[in-house]
PABA-976450 format. One record per residue (C-alpha): y negated, x negated, z negated. Coordinates in steps of 0.05 Angstrom, whole numbers, plus 32768, in hexadecimal, padded with zeros to 4 digits. Each point is the difference from the previous one (the first is absolute). Last residue first. Layout:
BEGIN
YXZ/...
***
This chain:
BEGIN
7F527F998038/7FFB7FC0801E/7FBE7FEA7FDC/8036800F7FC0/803A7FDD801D/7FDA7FBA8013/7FE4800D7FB6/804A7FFE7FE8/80107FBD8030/7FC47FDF7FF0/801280047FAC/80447FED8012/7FF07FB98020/7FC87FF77FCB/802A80087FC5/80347FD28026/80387FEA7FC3/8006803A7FD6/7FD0802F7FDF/7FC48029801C/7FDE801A7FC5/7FEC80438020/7FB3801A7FDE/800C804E800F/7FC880298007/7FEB80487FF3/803F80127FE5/800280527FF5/804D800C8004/7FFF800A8040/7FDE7FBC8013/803B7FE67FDC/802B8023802C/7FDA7FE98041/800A7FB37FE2/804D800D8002/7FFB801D8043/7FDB7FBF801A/802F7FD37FDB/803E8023802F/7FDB7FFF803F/7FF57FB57FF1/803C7FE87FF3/801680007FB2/7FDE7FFB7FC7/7FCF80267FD0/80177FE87FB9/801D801E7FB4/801B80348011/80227FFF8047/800A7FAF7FF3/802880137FC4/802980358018/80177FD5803F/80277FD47FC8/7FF37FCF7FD3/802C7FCE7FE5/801D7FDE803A/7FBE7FF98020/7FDD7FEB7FB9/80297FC47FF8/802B7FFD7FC8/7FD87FCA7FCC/801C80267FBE/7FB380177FF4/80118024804A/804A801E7FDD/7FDD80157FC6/7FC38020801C/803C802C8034/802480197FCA/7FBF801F7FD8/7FEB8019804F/80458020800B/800080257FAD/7FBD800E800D/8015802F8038/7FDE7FEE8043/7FD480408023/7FB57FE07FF1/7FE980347FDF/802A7FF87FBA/7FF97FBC800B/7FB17FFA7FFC/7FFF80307FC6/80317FD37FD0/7FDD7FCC8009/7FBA801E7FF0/8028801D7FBF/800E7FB97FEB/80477FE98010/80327FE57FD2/803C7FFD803D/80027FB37FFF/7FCD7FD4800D/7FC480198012/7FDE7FFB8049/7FC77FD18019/802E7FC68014/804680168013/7FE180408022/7FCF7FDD801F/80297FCC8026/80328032800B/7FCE80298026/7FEA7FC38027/80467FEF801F/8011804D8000/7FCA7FFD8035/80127FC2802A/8048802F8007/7FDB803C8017/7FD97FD68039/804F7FE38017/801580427FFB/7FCA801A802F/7FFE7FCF8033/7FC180018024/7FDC7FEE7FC8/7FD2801F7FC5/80017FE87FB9/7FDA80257FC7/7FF17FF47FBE/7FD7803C7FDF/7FBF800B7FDC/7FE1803A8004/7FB180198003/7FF480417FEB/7FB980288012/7FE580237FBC/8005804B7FFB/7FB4801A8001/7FEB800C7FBC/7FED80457FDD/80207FE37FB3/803E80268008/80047FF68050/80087FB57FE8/803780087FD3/802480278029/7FFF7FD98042/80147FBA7FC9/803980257FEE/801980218045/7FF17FB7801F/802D7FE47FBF/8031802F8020/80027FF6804B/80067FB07FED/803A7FFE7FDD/8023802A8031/7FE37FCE802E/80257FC67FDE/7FD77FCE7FD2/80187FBC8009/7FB97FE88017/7FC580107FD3/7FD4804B8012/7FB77FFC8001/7FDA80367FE9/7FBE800F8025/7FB480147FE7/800F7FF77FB5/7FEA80257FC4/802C803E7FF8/80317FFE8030/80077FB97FE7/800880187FB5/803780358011/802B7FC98021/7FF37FCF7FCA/801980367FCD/8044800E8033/80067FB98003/7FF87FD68049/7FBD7FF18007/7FD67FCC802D/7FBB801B7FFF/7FD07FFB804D/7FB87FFD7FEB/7FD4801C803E/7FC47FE07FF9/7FBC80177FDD/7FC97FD28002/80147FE08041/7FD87FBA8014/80017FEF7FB2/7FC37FF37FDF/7FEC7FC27FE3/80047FE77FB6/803980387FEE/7FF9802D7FC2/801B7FF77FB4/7FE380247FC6/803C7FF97FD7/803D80058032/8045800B7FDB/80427FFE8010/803F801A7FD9/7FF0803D7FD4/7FC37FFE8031/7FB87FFF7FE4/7FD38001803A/7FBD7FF98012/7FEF7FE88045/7FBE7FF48024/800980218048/80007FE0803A/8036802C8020/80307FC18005/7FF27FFF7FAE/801880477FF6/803980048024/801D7FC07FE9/7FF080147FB2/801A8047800A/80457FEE802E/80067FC47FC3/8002802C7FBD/802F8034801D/802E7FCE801E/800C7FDA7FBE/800080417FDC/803880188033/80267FB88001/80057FEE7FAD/80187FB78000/7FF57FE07FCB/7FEC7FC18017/800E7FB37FE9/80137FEA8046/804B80107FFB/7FE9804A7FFF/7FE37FFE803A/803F7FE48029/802980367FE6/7FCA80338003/7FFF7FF28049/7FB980158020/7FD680307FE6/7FE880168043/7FBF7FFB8029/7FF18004804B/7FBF7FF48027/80027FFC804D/7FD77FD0802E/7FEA80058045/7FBA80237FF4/7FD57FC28002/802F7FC38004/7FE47FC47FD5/7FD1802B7FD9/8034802B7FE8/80247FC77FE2/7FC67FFB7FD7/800C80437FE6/80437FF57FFE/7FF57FD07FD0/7FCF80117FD7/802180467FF1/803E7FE27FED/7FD97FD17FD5/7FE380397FE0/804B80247FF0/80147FBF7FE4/80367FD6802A/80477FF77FE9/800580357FD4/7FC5802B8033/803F7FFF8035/7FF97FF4804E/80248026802D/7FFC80108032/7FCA7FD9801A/800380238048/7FE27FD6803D/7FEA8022803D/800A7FEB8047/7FCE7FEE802D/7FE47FBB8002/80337FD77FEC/80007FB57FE2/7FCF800A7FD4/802480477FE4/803B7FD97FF8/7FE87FC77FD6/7FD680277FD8/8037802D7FEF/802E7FC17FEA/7FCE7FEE7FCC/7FED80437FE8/804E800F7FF9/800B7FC27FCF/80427FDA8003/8035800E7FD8/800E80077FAD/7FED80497FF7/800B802F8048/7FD280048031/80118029803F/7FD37FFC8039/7FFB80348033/7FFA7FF3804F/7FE280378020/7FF580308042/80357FE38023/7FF07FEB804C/802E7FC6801A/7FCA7FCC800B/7FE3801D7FAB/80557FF87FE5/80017FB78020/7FBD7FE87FED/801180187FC3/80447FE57FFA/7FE57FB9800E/7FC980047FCC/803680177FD1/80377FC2800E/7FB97FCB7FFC/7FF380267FC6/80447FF07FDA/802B804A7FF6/801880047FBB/7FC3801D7FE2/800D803F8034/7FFB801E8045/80058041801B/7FEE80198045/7FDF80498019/801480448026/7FDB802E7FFC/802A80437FF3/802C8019803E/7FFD80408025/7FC97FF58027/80177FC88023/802E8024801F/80567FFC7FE5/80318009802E/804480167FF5/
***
């Protein structure tokens, strides 16, 4: 089946701290030649700074937009958020895209912080807001504070779309509430996805807001040969899984929401973290179920009808983390599909 253009979300690049910015630089002039809309940077505690690796990019291309998502006020202040992107701003008028989570409590935590995400996020979407409005700040956050704080020049946009990464049901219902787009992490499936849209829908009609615009993460891998594309895939899912997901079957409740949509029992994805921790590569472990959840991959035709679902589902943009060995290779071939559609 075909898919038209019109049918699909934007589509738009991820990168991350564990890309060098010679590697980045070369995927953005790669991703803007073959005509996405984006290239998103990922920062996550302990890797290299997104500002830095923005810059870069956004230098080096003339057109496409660079997303900070996301940056997190542990690791940076709220104000020096602000500052930054601010000046950032001034490099690329209009081309760049604010995003703020809590980050990985995990990683917080080892840093000396107790980590409290909603309060955190509260206290940091109203200071950032504020000072790239110009405005003098006074706030006394349960986490973050501003005392009488305002920016020393004035930002080229006073008021910004402010993109919220959120994945709990609470930090769902605050970004309806206070954000201007929700950004959804990789590994989430798109049953997943339909309901913290629902939740974040509600909670902005509640207080008369528009429904924010969702940006998702997702690995992809697109090639001629569909099994060979689906077998990059579980490559990069088991990477993730081994790395970002608990050990045994003790789950938080977020856990245990992402598997109940993604159509694997817990009982298959509890076997399968043991047997990738054990070293069993990931194509042996994981089968088609996994890429169909968890990743957009396949030939062409097939990630296009993926991405229409998403679009579905109310995605306004997907940010495609192309894994495997020939990101750039793959990434011409999909956008090669889409002008042909």
């Amino acid at each position: 089946m075909t898919v038209a253009p019109d049918e699909l979300p934007r589509l738009g690049i991820r990168a991350h701290g564990g890309t060098d910015p010679q590697h980045c630089v070369a995927l953005a002039r790669a991703a803007e030649a073959a005509g996405f809309a984006s290239m998103w940077f990922a920062e996550n505690p302990f890797e290299r700074g997104v500002f830095s690796l923005a810059t870069a990019c956004l230098l080096a291309t003339r057109l496409i937009r660079a997303g900070l998502g996301i940056v997190n006020p542990y690791m940076r202040h709220p104000a020096q958020i602000a500052m930054e992107f601010a000046a950032l701003e001034e490099v690329a008028p209009g081309r760049v895209l604010l995003g703020i989570g809590s980050g990985i409590g995990a990683q917080i935590e080892r840093l000396g912080f107790h980590y409290r995400p909603v309060a955190a996020m509260d206290d940091a979407m109203r200071i950032v807001r504020g000072l790239l409005r110009g405005e003098t700040v006074h706030h006394r956050g349960t986490v973050f504070s501003a005392d009488d704080v305002a920016l020393r020049f004035r930002p080229l946009r006073p008021d910004p779309p402010i993109y919220m990464a959120a994945m709990g049901d609470r930090s769902l219902a605050l970004c309806g509430r206070i954000a201007d787009g929700l950004i959804v992490s990789n590994m989430c499936p798109l049953g997943y996805t339909q309901r913290a849209i629902a939740i974040v829908d509600e909670s902005a009609r509640q207080t008369g807001r528009p429904m924010p615009g969702v940006v998702q993460y997702v690995p992809c891998v697109a090639r001629p040969d569909g099994a060979q594309a689906r077998a990059a895939a579980k490559i990069e899912i088991g990477a993730m899984l081994a790395r970002f997901w608990p050990a045994g079957d003790d789950w938080p409740p977020l856990r245990e929401t992402i598997v109940r949509h993604s159509g694997i029992s817990k009982t298959e994805v509890v076997d399968a973290l043991a047997r990738l921790r054990r070293g069993d590569p990931a194509t042996d472990v994981l089968d088609d179920r996994f890429a169909d959840a968890f990743a957009i991959a396949g030939t062409a035709a097939e990630c296009l009808a993926t991405a229409a679902r998403f679009r579905r589902t109310g995605v306004s943009e997907l940010a495609l983390t192309f894994a495997g060995n020939q990101p750039a290779t793959d990434m011409a071939y999909l956008a090669a599909a889409v002008g042909a559609a």
